[in-house]
TORFI-485879 format. One record per atom (N, C-alpha, C): residue number from 0; residue in three letters; chain; atom name; x, y, z. Coordinates in pm, whole numbers, plus 50000, padded with zeros to 5 digits. Example, Ala and Ser with C-alpha at 12.3 -4.5 7.8 and 13.67 -1.06 7.14 Angstrom:
BEGIN
<r n="0" res="ALA" chain="A" atom="N" u="51319" v="49431" w="50780"/>
<r n="0" res="ALA" chain="A" atom="CA" u="51230" v="49550" w="50780"/>
<r n="0" res="ALA" chain="A" atom="C" u="51320" v="49670" w="50780"/>
<r n="1" res="SER" chain="A" atom="N" u="51285" v="49775" w="50708"/>
<r n="1" res="SER" chain="A" atom="CA" u="51367" v="49894" w="50714"/>
<r n="1" res="SER" chain="A" atom="C" u="51290" v="50003" w="50787"/>
//
This chain:
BEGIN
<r n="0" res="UNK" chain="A" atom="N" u="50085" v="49883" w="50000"/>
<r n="0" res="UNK" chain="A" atom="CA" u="50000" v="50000" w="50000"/>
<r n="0" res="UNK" chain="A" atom="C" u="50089" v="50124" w="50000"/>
<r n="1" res="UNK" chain="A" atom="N" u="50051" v="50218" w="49951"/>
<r n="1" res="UNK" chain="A" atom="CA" u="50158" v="50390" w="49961"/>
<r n="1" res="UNK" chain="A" atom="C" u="50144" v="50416" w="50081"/>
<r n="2" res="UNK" chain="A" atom="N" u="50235" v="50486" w="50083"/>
<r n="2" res="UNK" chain="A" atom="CA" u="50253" v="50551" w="50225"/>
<r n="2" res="UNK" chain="A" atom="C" u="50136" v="50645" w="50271"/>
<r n="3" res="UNK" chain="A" atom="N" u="50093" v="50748" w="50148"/>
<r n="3" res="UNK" chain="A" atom="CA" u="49988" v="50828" w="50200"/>
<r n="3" res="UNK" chain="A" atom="C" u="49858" v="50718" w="50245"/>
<r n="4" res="UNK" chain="A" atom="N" u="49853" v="50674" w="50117"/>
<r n="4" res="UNK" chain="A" atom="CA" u="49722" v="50614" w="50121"/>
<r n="4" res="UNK" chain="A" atom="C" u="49696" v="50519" w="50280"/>
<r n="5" res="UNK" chain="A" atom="N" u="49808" v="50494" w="50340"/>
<r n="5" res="UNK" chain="A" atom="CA" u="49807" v="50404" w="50446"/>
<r n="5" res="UNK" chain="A" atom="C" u="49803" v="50474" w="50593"/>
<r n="6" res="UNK" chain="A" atom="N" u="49813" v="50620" w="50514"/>
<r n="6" res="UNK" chain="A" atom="CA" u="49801" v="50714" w="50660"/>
<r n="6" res="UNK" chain="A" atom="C" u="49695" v="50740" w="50658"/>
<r n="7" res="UNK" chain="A" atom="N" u="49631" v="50802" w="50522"/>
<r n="7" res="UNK" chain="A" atom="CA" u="49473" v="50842" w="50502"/>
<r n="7" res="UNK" chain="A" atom="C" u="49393" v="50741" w="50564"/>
<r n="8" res="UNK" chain="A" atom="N" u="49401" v="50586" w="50546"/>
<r n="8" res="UNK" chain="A" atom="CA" u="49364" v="50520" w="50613"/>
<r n="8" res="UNK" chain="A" atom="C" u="49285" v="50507" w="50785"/>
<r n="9" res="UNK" chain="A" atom="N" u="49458" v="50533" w="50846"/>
<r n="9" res="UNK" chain="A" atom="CA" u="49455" v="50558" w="50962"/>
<r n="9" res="UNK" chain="A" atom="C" u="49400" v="50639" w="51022"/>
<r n="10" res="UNK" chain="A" atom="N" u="49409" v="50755" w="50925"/>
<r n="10" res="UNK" chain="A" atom="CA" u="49325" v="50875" w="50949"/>
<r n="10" res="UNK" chain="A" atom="C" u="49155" v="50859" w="50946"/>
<r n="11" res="UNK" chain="A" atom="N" u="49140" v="50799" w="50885"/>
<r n="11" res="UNK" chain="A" atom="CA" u="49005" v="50767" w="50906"/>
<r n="11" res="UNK" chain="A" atom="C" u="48995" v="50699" w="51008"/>
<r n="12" res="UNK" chain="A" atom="N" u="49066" v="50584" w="51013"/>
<r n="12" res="UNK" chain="A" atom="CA" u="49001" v="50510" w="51189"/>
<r n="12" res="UNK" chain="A" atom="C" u="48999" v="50607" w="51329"/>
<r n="13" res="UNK" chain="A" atom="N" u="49085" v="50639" w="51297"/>
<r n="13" res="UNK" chain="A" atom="CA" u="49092" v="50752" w="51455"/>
<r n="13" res="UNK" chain="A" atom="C" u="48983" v="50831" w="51469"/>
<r n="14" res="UNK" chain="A" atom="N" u="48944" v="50814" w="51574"/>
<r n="14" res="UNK" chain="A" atom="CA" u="48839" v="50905" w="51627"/>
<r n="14" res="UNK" chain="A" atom="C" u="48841" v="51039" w="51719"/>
<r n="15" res="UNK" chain="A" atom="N" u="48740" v="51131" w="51645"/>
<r n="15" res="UNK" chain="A" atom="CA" u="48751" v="51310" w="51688"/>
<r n="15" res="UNK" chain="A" atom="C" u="48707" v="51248" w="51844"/>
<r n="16" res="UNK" chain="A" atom="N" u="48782" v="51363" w="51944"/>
<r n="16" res="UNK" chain="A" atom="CA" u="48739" v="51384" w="52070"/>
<r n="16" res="UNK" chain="A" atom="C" u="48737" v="51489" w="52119"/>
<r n="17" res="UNK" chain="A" atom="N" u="48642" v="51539" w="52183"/>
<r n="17" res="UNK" chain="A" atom="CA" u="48597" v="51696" w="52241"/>
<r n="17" res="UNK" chain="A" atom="C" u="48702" v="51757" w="52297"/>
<r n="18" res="UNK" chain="A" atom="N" u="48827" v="51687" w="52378"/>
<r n="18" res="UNK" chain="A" atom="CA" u="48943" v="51758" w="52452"/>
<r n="18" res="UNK" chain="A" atom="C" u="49046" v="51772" w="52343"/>
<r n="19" res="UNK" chain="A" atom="N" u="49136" v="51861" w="52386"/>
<r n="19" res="UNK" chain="A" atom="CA" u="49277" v="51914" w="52334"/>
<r n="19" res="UNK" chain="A" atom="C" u="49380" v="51785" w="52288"/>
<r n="20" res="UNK" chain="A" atom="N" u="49346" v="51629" w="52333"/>
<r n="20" res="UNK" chain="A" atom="CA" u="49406" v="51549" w="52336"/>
<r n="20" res="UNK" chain="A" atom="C" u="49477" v="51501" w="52215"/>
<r n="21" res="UNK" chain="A" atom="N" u="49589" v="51515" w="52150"/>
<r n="21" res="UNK" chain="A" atom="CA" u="49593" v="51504" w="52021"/>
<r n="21" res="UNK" chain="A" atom="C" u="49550" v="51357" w="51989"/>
<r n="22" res="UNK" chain="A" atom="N" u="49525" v="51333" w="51808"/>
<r n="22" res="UNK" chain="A" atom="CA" u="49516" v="51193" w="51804"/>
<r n="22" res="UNK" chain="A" atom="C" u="49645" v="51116" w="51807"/>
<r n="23" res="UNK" chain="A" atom="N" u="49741" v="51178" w="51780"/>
<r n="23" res="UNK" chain="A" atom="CA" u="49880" v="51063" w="51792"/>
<r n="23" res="UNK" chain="A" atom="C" u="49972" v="51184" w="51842"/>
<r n="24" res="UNK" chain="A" atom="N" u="50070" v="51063" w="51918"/>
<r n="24" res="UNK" chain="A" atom="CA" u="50152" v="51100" w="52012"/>
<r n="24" res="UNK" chain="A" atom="C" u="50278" v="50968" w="51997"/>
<r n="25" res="UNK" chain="A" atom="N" u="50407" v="51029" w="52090"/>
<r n="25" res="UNK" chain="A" atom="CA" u="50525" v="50993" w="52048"/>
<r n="25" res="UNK" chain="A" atom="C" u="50556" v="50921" w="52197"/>
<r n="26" res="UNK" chain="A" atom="N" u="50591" v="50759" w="52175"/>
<r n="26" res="UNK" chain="A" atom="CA" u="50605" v="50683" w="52323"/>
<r n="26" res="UNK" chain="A" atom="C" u="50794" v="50662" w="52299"/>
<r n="27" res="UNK" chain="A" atom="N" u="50855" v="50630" w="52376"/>
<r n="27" res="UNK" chain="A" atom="CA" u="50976" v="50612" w="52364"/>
<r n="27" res="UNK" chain="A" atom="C" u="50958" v="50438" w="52444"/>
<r n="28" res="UNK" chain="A" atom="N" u="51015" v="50331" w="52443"/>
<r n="28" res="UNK" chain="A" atom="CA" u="51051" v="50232" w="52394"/>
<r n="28" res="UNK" chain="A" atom="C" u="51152" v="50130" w="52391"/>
<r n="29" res="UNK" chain="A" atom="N" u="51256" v="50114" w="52493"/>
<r n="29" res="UNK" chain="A" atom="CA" u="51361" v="50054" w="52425"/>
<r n="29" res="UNK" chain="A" atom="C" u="51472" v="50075" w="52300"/>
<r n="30" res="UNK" chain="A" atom="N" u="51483" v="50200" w="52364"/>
<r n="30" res="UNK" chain="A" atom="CA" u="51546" v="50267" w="52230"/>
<r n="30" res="UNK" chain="A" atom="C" u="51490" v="50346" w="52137"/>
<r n="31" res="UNK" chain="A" atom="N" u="51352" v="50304" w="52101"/>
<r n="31" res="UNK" chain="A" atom="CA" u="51257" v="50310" w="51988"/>
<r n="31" res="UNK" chain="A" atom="C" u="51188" v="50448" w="52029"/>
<r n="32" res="UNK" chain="A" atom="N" u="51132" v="50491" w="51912"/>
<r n="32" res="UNK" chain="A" atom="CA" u="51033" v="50602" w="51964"/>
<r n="32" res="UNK" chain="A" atom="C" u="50880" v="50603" w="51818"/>
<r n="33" res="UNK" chain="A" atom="N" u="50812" v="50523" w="51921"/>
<r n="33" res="UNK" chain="A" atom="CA" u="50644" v="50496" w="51833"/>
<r n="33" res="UNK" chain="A" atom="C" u="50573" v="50555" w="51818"/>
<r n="34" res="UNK" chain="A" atom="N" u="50482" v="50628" w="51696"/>
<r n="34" res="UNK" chain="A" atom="CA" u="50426" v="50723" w="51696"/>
<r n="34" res="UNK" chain="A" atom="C" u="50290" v="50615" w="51723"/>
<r n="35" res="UNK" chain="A" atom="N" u="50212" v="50647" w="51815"/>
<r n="35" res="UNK" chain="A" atom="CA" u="50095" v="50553" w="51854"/>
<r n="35" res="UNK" chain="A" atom="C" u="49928" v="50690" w="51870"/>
<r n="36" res="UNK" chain="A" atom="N" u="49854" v="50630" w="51847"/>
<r n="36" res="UNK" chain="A" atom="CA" u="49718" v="50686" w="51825"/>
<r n="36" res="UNK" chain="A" atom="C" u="49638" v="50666" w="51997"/>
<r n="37" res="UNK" chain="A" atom="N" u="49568" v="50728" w="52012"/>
<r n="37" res="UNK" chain="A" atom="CA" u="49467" v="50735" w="52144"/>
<r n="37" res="UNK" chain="A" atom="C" u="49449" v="50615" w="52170"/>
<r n="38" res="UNK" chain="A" atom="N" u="49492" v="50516" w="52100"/>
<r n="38" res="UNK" chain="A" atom="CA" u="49414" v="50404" w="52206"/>
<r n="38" res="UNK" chain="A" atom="C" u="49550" v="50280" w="52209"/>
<r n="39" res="UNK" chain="A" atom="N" u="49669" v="50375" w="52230"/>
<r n="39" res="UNK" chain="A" atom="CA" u="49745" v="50292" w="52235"/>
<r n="39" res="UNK" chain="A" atom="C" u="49809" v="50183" w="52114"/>
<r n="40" res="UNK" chain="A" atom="N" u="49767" v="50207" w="51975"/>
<r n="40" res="UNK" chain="A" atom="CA" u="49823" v="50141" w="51901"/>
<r n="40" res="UNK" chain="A" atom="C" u="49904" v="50163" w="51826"/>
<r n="41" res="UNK" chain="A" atom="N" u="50049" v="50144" w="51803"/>
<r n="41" res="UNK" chain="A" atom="CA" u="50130" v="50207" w="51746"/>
<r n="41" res="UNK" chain="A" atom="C" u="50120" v="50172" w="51575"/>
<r n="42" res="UNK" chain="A" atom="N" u="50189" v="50331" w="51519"/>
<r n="42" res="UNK" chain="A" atom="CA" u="50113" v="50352" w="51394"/>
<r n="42" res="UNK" chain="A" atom="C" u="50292" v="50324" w="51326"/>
<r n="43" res="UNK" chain="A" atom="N" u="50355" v="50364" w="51363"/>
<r n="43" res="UNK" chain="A" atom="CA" u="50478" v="50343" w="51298"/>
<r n="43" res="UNK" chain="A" atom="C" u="50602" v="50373" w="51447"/>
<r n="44" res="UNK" chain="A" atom="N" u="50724" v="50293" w="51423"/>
<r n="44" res="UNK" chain="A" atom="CA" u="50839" v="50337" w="51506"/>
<r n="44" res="UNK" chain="A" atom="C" u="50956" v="50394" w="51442"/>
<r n="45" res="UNK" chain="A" atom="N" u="51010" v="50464" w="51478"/>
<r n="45" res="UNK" chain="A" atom="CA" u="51164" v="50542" w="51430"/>
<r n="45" res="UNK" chain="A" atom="C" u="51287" v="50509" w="51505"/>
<r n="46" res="UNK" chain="A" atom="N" u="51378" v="50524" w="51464"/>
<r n="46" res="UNK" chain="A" atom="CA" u="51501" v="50535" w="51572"/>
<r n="46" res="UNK" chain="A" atom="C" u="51517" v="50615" w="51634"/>
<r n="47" res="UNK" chain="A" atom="N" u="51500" v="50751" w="51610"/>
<r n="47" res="UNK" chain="A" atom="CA" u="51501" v="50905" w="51632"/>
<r n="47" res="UNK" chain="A" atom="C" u="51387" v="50969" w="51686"/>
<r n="48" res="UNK" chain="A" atom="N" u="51420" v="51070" w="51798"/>
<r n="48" res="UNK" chain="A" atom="CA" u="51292" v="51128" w="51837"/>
<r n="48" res="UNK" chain="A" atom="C" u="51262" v="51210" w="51696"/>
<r n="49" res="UNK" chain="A" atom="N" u="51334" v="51297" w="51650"/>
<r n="49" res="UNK" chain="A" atom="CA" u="51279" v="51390" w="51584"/>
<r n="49" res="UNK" chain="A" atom="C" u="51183" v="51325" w="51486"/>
<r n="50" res="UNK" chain="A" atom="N" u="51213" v="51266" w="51397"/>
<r n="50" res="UNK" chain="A" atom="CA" u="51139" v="51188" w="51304"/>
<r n="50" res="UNK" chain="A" atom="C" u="50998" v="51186" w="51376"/>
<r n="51" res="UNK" chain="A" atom="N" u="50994" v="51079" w="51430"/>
<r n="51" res="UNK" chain="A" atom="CA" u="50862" v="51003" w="51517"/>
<r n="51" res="UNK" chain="A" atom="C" u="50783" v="51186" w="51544"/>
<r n="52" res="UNK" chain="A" atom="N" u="50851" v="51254" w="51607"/>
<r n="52" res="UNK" chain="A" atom="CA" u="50752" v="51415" w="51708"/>
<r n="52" res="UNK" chain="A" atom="C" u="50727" v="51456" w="51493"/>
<r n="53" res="UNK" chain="A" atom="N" u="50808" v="51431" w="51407"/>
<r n="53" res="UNK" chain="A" atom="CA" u="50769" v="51483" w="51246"/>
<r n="53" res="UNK" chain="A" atom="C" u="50672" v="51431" w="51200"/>
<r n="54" res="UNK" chain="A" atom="N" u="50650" v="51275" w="51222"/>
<r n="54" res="UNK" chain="A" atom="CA" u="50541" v="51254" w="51192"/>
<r n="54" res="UNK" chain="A" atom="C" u="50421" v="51210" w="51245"/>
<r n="55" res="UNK" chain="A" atom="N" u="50424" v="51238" w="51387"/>
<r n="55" res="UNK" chain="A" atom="CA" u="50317" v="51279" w="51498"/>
<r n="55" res="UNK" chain="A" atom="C" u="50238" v="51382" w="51447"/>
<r n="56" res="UNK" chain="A" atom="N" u="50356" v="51484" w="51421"/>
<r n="56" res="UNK" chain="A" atom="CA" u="50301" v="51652" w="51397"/>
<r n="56" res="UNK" chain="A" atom="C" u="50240" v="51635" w="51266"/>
<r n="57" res="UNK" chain="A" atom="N" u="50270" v="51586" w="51109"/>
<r n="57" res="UNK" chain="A" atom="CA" u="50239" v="51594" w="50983"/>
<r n="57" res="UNK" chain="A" atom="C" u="50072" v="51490" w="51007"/>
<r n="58" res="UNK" chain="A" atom="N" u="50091" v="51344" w="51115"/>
<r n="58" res="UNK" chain="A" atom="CA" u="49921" v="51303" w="51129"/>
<r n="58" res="UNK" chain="A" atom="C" u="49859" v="51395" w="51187"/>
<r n="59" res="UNK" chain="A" atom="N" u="49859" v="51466" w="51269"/>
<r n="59" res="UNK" chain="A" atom="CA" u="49805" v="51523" w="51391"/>
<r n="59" res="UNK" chain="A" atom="C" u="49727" v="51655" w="51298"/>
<r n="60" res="UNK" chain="A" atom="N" u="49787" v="51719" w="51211"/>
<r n="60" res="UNK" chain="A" atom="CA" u="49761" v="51829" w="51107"/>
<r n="60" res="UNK" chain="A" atom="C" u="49693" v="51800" w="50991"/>
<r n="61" res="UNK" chain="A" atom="N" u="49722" v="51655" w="50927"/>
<r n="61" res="UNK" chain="A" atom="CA" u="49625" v="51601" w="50858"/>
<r n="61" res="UNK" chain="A" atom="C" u="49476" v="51526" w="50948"/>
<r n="62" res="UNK" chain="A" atom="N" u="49519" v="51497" w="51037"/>
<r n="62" res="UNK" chain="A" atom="CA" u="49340" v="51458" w="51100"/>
<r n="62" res="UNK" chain="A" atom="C" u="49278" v="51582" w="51157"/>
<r n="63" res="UNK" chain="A" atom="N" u="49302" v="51702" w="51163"/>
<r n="63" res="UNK" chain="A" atom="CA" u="49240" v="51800" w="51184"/>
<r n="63" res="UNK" chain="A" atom="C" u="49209" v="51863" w="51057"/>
<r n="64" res="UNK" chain="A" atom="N" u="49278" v="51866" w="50954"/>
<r n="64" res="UNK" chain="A" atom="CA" u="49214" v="51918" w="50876"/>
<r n="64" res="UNK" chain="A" atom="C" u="49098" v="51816" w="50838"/>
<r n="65" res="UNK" chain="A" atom="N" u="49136" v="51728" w="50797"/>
<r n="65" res="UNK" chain="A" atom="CA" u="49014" v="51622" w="50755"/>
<r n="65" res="UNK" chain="A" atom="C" u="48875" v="51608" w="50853"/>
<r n="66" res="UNK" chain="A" atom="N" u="48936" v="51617" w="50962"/>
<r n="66" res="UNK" chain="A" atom="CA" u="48788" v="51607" w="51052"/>
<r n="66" res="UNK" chain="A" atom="C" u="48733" v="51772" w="51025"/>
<r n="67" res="UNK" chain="A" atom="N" u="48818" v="51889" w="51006"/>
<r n="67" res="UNK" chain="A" atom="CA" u="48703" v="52013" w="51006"/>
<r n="67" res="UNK" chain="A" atom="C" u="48664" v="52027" w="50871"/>
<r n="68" res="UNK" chain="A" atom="N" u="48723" v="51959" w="50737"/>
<r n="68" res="UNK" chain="A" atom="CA" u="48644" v="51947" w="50617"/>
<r n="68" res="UNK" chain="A" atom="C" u="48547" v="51851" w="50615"/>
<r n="69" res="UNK" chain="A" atom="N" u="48505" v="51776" w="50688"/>
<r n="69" res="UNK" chain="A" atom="CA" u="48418" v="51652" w="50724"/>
<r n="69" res="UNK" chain="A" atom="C" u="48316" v="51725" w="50777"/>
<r n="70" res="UNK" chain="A" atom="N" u="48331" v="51795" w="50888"/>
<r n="70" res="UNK" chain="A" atom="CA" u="48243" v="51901" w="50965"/>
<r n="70" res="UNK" chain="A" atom="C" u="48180" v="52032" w="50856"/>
<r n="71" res="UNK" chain="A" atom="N" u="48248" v="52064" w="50846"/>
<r n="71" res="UNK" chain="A" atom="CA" u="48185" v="52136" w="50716"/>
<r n="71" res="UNK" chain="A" atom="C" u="48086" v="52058" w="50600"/>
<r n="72" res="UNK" chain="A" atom="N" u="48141" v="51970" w="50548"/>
<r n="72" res="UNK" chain="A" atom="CA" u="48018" v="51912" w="50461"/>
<r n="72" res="UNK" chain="A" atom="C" u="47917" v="51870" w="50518"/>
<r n="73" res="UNK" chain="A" atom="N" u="47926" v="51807" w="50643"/>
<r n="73" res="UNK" chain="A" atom="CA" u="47795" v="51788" w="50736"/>
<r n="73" res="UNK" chain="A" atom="C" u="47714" v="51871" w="50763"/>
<r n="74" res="UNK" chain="A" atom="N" u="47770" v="51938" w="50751"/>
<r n="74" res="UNK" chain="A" atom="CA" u="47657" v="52104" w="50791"/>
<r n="74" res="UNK" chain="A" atom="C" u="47587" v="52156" w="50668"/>
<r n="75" res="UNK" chain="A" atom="N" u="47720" v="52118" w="50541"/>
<r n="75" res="UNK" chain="A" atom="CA" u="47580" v="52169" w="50463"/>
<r n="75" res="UNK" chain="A" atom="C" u="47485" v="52126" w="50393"/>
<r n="76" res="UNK" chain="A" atom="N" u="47498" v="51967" w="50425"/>
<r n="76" res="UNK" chain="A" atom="CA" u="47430" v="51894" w="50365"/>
<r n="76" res="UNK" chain="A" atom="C" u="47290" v="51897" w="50436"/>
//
């Protein structure tokens, strides 16, 4: 599967929540550092913090936009 297409994915499973809580976040590991989603499932691991907090930040910006263009068509439908 592509890489986007396998995030878009993900992006869809994750679910909007009313608090500030982002949907993915960066666990460290045994070395490792996992970018994992709200319910604890890790979405990908890196060697490097930076990487993993890069693509925490690049999901985290794509599921907000997608959930407030989602919100928008709901409304005007």
């Amino acid at each position: 599967m592509h890489c986007l297409a396998f995030i878009y994915t993900l992006l869809a499973m994750a679910k909007p929540q009313d608090d500030c809580t982002p949907a993915y976040s960066v666990e460290e590991k045994d070395d490792k550092h996992r970018v994992v989603d709200r319910s604890g499932r890790t979405i990908l691991q890196c060697a490097g913090a930076q990487d993993a907090m890069h693509y925490a930040t690049l999901m985290n910006q794509a599921f907000e936009v997608g959930y407030k263009a989602g919100y928008r068509d709901a409304n005007k439908a």
